[in-house]
Backbone as a printed PyTorch tensor [residue, N CA C, xyz], in Angstrom:
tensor([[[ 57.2980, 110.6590,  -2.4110],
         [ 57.9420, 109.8470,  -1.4350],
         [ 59.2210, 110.5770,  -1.0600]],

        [[ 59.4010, 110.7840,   0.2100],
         [ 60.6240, 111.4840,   0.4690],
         [ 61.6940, 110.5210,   1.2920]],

        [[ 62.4010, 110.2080,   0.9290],
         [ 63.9940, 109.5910,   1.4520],
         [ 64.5900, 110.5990,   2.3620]],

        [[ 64.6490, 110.5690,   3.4840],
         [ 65.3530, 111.4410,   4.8290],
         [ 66.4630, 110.8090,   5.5150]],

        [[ 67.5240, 111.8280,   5.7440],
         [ 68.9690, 111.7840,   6.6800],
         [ 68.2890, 111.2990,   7.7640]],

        [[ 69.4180, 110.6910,   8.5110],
         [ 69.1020, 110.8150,   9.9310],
         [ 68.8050, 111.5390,  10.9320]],

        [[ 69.0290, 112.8270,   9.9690],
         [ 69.0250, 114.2330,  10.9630],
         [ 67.2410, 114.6660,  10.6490]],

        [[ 66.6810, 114.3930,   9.6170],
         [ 65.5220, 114.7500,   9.3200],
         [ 65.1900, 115.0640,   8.0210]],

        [[ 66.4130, 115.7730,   7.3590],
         [ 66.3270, 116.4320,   6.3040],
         [ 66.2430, 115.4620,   5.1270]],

        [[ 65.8700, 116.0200,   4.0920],
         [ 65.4250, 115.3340,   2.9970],
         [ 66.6710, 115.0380,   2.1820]],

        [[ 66.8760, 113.6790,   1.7100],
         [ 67.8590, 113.4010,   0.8650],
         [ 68.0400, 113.3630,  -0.5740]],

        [[ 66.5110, 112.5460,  -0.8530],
         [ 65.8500, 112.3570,  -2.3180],
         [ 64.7990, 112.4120,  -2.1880]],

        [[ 63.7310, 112.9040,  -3.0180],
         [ 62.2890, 112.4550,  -2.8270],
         [ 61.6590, 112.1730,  -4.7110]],

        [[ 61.0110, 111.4130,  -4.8180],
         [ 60.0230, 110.4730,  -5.5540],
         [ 58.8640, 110.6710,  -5.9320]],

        [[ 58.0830, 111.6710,  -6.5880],
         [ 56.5970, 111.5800,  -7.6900],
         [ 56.1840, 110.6130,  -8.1940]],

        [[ 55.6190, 110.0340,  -7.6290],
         [ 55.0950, 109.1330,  -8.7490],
         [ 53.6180, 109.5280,  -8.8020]],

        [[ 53.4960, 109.7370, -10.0490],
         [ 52.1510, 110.2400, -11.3970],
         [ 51.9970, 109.6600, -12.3870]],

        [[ 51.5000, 109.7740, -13.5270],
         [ 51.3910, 109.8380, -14.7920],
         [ 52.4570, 110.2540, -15.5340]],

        [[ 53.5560, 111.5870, -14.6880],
         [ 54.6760, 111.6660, -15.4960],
         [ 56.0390, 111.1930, -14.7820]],

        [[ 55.9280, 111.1440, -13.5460],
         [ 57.1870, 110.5550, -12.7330],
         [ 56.7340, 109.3690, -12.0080]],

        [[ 57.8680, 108.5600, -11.9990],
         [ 57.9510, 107.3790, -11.2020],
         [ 57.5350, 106.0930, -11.7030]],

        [[ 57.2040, 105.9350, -12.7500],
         [ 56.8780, 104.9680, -13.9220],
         [ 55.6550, 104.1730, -13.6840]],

        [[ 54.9060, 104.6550, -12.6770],
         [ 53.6300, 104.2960, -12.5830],
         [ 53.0370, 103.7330, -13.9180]],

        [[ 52.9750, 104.8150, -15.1610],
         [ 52.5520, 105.4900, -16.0980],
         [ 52.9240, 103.9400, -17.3560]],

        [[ 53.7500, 103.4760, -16.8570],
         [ 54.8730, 102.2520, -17.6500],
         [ 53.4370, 100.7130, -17.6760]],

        [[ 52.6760, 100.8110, -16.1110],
         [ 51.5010,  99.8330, -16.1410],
         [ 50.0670, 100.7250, -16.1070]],

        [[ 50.0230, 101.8030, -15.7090],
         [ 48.4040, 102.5400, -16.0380],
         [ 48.4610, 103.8760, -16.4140]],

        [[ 47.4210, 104.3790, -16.7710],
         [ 47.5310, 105.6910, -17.0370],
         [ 45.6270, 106.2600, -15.9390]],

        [[ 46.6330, 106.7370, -15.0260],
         [ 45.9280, 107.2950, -13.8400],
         [ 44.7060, 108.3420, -14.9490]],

        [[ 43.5000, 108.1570, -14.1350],
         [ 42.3700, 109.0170, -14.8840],
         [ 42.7510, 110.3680, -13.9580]],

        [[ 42.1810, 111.2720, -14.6770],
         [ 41.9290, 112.6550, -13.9110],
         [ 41.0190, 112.8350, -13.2900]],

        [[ 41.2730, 113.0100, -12.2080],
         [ 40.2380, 113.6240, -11.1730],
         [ 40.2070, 112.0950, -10.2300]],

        [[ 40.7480, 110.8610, -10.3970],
         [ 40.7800, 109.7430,  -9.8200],
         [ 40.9870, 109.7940,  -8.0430]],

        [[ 41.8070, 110.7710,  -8.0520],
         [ 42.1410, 110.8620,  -6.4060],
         [ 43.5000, 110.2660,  -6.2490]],

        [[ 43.8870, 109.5890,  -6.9120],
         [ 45.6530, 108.9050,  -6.9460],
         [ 46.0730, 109.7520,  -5.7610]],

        [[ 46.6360, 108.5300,  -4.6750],
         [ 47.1650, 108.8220,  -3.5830],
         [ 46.7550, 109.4860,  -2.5230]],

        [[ 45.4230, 109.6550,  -2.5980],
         [ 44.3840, 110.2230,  -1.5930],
         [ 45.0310, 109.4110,   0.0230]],

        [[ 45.2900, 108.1850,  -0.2910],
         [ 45.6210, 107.4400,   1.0630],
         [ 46.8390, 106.2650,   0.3290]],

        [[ 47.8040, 106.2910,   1.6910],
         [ 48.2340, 105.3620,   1.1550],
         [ 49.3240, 104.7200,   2.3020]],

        [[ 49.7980, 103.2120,   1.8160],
         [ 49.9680, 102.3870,   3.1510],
         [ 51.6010, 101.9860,   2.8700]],

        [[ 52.4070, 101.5360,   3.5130],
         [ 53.2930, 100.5830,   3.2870],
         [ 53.2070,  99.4560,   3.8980]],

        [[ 53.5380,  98.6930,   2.7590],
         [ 53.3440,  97.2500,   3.2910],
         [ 54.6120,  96.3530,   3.5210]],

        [[ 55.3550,  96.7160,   3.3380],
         [ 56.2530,  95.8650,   3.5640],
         [ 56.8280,  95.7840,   2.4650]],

        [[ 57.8250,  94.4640,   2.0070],
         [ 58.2960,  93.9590,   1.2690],
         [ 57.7500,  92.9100,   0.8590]],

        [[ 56.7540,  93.3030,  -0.3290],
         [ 55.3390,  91.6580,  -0.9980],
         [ 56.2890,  91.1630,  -1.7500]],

        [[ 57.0010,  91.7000,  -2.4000],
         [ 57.4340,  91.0010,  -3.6150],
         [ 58.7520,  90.3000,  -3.1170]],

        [[ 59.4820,  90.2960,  -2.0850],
         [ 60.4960,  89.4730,  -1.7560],
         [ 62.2080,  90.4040,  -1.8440]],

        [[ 61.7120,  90.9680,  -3.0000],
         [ 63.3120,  91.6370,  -3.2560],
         [ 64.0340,  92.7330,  -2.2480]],

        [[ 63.8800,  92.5270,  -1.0040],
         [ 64.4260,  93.5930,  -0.3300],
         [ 64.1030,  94.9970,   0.0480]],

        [[ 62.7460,  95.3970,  -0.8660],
         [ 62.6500,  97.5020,  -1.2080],
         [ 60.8000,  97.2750,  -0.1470]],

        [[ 61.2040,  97.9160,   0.5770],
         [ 59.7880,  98.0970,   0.7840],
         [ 58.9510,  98.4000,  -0.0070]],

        [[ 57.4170,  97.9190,   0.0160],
         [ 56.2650,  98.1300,  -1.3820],
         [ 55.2950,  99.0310,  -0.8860]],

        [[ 54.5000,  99.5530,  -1.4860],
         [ 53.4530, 100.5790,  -0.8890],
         [ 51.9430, 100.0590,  -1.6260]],

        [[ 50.9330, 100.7280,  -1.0100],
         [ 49.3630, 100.8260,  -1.5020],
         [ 49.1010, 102.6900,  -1.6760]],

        [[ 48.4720, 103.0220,  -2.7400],
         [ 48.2550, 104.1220,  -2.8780],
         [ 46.1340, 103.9120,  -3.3660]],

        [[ 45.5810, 104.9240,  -2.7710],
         [ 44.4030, 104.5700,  -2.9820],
         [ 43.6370, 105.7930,  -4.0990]],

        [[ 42.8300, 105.5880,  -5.0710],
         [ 42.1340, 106.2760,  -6.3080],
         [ 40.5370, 106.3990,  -5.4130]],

        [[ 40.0060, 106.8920,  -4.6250],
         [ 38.9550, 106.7300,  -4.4310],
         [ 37.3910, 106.7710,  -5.2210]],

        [[ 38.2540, 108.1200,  -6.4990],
         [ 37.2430, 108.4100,  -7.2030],
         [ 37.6380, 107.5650,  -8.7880]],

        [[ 38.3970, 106.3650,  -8.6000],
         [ 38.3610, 105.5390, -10.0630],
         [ 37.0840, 105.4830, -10.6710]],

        [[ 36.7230, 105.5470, -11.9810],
         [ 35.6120, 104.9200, -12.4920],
         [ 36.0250, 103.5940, -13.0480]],

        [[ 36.5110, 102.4970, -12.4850],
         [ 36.6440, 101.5000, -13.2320],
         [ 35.1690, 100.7020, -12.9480]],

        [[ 34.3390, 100.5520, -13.2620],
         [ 33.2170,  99.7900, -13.1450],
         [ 31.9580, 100.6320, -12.8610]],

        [[ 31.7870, 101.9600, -12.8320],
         [ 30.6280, 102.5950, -12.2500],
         [ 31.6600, 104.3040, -11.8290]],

        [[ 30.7370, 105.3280, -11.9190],
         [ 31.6030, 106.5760, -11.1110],
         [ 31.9240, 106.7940,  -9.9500]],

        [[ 33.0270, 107.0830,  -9.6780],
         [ 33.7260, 107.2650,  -8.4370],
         [ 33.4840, 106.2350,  -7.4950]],

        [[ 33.7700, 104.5890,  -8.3020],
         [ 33.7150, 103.4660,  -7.9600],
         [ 35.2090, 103.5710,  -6.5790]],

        [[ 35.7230, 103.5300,  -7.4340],
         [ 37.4280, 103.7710,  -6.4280],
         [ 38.4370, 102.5790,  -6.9190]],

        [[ 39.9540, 102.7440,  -6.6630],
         [ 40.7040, 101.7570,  -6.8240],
         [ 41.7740, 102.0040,  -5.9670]],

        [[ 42.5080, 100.3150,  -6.0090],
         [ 43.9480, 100.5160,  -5.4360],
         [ 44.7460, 100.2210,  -5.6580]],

        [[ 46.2230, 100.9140,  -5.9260],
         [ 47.1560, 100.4470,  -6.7190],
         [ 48.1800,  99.6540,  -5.6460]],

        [[ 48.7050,  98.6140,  -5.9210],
         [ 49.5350,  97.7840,  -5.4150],
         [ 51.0480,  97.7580,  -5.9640]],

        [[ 51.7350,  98.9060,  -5.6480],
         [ 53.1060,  99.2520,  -6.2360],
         [ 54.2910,  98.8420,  -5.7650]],

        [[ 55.0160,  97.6900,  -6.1770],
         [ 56.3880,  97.1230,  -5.6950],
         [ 57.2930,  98.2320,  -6.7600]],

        [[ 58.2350,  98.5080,  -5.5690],
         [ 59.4290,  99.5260,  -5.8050],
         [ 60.6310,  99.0860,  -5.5910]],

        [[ 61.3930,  99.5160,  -6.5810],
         [ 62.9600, 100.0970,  -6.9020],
         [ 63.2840, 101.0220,  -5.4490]],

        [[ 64.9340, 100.9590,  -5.1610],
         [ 65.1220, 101.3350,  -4.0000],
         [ 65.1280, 102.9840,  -4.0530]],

        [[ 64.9610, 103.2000,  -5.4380],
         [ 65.0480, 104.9030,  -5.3690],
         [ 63.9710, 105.3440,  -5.5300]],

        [[ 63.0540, 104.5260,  -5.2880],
         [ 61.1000, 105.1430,  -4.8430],
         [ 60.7720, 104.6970,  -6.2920]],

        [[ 60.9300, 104.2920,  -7.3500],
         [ 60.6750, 104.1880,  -8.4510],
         [ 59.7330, 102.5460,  -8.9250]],

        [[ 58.6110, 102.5560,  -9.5300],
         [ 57.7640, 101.4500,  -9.4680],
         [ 58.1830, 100.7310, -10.8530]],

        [[ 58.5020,  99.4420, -10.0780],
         [ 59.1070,  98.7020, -11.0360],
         [ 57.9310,  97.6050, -11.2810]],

        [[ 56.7790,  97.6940, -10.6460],
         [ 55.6550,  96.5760, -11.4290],
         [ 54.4120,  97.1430, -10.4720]],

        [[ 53.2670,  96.9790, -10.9520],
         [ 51.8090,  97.2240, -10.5310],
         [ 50.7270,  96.7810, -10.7130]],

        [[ 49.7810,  96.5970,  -9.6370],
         [ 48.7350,  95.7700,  -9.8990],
         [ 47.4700,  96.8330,  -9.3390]],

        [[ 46.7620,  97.2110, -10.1910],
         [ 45.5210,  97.9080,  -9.7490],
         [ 44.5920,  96.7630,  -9.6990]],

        [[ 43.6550,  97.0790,  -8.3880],
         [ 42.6540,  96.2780,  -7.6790],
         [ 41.6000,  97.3950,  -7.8730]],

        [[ 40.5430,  96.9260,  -8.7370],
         [ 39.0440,  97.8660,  -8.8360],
         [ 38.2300,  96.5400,  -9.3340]],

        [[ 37.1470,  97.1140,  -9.5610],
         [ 35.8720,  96.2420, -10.2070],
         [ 36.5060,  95.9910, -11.7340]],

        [[ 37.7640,  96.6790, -12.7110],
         [ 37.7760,  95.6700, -14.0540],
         [ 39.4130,  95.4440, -14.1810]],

        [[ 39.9710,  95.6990, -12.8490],
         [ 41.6820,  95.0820, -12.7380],
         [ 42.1890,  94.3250, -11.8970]],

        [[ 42.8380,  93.3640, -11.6480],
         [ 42.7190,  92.6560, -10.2270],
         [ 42.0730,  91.2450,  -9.4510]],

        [[ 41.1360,  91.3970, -10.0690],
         [ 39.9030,  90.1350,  -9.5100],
         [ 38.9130,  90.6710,  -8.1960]],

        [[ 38.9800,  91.8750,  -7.9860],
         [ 38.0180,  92.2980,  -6.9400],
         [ 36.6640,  92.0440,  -7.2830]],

        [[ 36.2600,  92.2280,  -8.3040],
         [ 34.7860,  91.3040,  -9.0750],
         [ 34.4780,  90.1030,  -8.7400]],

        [[ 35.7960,  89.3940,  -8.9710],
         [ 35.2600,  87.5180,  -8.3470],
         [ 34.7830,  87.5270,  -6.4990]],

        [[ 34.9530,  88.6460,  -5.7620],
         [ 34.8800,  88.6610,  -4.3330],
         [ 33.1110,  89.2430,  -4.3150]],

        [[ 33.6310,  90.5830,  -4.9020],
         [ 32.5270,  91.5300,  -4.4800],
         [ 32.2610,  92.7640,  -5.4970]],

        [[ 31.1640,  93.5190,  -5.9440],
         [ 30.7440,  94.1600,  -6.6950],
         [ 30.5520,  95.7930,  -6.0600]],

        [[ 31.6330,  96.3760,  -6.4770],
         [ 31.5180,  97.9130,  -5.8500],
         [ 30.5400,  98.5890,  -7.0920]],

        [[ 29.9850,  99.6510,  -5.9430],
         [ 28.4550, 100.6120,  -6.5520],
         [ 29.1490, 101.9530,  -6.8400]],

        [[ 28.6120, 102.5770,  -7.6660],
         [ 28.5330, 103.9420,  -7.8290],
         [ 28.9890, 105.0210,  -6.6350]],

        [[ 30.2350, 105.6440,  -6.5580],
         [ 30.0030, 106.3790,  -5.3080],
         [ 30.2670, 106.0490,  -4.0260]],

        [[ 30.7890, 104.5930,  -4.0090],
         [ 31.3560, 103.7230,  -2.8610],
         [ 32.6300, 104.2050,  -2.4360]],

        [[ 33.9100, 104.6330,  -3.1200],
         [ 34.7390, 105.4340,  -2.5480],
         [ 35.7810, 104.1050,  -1.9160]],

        [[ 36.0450, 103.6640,  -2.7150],
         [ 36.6980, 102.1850,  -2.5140],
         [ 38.3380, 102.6700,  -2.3930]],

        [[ 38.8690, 102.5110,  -1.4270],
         [ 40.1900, 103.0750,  -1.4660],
         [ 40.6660, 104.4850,  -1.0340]],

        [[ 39.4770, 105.1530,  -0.1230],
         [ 39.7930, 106.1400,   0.4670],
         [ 40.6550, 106.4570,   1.7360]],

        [[ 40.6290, 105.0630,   2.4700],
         [ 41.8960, 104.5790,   2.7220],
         [ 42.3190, 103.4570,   3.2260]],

        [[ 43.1520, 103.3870,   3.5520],
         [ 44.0340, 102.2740,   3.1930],
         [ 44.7260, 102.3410,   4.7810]],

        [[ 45.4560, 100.8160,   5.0970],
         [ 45.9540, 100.6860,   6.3190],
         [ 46.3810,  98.8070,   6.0590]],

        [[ 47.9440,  99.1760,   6.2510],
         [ 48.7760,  97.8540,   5.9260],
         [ 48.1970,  97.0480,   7.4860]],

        [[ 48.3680,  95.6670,   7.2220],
         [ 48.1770,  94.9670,   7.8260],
         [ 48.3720,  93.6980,   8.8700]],

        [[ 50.3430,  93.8840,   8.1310],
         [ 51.2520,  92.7270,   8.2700],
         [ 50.8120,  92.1710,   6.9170]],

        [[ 50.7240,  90.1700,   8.2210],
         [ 50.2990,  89.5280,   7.6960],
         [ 48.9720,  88.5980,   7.9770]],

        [[ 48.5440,  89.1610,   7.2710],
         [ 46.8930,  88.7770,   7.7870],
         [ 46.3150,  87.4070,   7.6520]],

        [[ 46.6970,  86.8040,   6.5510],
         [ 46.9010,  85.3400,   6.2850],
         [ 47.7050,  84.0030,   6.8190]],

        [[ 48.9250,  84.5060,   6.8870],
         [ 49.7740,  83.9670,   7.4750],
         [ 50.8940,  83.0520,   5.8970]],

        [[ 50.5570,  84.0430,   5.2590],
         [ 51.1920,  83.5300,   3.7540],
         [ 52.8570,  84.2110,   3.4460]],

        [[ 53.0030,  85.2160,   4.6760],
         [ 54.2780,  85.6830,   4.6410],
         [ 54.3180,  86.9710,   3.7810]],

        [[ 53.0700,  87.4520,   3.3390],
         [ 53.1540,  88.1520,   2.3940],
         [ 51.9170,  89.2590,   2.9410]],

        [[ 52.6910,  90.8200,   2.9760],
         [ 51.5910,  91.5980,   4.2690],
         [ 50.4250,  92.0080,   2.7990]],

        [[ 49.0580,  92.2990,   3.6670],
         [ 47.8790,  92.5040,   3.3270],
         [ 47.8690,  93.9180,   3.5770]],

        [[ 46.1700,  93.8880,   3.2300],
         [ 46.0410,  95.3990,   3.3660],
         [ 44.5060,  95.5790,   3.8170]],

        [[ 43.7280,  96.6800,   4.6500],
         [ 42.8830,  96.8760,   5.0550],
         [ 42.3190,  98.5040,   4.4070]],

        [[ 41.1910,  98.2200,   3.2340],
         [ 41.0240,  99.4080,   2.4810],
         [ 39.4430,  99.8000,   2.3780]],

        [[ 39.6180, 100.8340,   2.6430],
         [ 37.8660, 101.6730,   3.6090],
         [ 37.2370, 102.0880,   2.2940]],

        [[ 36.1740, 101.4090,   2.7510],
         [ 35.3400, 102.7470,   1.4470],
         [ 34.0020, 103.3170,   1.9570]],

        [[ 34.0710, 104.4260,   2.6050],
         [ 33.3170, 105.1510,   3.4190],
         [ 31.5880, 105.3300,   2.7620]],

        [[ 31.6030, 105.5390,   1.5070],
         [ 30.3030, 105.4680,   1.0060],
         [ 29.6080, 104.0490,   0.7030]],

        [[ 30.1020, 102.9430,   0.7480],
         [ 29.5030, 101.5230,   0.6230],
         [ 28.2020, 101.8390,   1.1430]],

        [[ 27.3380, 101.1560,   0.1900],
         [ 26.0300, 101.6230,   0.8240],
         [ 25.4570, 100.4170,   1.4140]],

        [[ 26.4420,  99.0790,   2.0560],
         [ 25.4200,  98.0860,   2.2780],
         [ 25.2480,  98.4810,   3.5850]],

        [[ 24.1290,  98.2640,   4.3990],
         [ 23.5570,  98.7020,   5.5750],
         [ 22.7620,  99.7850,   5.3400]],

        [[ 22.5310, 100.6120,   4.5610],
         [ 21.8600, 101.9020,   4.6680],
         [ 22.5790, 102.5050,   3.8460]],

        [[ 22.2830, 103.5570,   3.2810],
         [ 22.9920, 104.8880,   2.7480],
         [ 24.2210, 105.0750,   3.1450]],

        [[ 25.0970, 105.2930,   2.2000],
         [ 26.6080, 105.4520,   2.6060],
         [ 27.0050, 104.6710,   4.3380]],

        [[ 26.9770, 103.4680,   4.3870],
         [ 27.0320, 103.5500,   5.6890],
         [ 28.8700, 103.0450,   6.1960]],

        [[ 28.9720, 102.5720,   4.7000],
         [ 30.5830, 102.3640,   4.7810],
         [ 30.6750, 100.8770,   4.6830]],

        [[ 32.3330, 100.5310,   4.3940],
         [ 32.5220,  99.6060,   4.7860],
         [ 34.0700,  99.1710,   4.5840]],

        [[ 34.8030,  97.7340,   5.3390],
         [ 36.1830,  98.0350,   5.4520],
         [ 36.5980,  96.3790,   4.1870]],

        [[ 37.2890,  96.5670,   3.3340],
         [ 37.4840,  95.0320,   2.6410],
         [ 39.0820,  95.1780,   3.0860]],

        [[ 39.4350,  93.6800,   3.4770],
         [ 40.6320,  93.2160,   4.1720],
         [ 40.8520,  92.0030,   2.5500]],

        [[ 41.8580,  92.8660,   2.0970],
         [ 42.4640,  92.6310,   0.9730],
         [ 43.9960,  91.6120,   1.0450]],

        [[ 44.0930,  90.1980,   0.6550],
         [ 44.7960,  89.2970,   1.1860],
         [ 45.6450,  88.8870,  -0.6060]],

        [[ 47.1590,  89.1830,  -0.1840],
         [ 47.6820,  89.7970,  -1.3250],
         [ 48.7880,  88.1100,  -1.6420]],

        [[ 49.0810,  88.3260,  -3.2370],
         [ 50.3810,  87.3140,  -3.5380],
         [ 51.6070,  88.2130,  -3.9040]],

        [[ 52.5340,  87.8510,  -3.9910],
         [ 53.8230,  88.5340,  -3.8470],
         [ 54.2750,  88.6760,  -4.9260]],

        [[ 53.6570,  89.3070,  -5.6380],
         [ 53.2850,  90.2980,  -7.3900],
         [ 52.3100,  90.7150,  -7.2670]],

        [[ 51.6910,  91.5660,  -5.6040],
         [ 50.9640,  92.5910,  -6.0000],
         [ 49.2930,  92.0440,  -6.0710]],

        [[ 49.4270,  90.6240,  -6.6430],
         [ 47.4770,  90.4820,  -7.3830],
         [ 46.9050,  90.3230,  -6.1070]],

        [[ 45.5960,  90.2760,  -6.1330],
         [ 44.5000,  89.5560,  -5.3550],
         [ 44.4250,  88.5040,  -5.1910]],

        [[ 44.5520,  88.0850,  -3.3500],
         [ 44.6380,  86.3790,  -3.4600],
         [ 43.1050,  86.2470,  -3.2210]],

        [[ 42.8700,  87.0670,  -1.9610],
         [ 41.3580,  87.3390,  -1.3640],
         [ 41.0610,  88.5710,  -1.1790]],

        [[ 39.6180,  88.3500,  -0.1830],
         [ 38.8310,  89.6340,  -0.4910],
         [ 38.2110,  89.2490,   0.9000]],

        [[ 37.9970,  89.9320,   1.6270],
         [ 36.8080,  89.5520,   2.8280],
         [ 36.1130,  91.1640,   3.0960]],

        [[ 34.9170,  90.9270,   3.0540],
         [ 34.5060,  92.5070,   3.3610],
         [ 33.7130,  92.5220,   4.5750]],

        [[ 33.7220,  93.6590,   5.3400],
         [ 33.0970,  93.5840,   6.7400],
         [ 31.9340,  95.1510,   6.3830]],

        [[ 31.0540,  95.1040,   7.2830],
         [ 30.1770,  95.5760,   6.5890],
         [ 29.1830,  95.7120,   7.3040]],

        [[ 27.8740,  96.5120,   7.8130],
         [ 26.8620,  96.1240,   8.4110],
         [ 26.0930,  94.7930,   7.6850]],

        [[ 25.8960,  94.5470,   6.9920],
         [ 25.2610,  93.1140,   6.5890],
         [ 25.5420,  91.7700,   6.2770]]])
């Protein structure tokens, strides 16, 4: 995350991994996961003033291989994650909605939304290009409807079927 002057130039900038940015404090990112392949800002979910972000794992195995996930990171004003909620098939409640497959690619990307609900609290719109409902990889988009700590309120998935 890079913090920029007004002029352009860089002021501070922010890692967050497994070893910077305290991600590491609520998960420990798998290897080869894709961490940050895509990722959104959403606003301010949690209320406190810092804008929050979505970062997307496409290749998570939480439930099946290269199932995918998404992390829901409210931040400290110096880019630093002060709480997190991963959304996959075994963190989150994305299971009580819908059941991601093998290879679905859930979180490849991502695209804030406002507020999609009208709960005051912005959402998120997260692609997973290999979904195979309709045919073979044919894709599909879940419009992810958030509470202001990050969890899963809803789930709506759009989809050929």
């Amino acid at each position: 995350m890079l913090f920029l002057k007004t002029d352009g130039h860089v002021k501070h900038a922010q890692k967050i991994s497994n070893l910077h940015g305290d991600v590491s404090a609520f998960y420990t990112l798998e290897a080869g996961s894709g961490f940050g392949v895509s990722v959104a800002a959403l606003g301010d979910v949690n209320g406190d003033g810092v804008r929050d972000m979505a970062t997307g794992a496409f290749a998570d195995n939480d439930g099946g291989a290269g199932v995918g996930a998404v992390y829901v990171l409210l931040l400290a004003t110096n880019g630093r994650v002060v709480q997190a909620q991963k959304v996959s098939m075994l963190y989150g409640g994305l299971n009580a909605f819908y059941t991601l497959d093998d290879n679905d690619s859930f979180a490849f990307s991502l695209a804030a939304l406002d507020d999609f609900d009208g709960d005051s609290v912005g959402d998120l719109a997260v692609g997973a290009y290999s979904d195979g409902d309709g045919g073979s990889s044919a894709g599909a988009v879940y419009v992810l409807t958030l509470e202001t700590d990050g969890n899963l309120k809803g789930a709506h998935k759009i989809s050929m079927l």
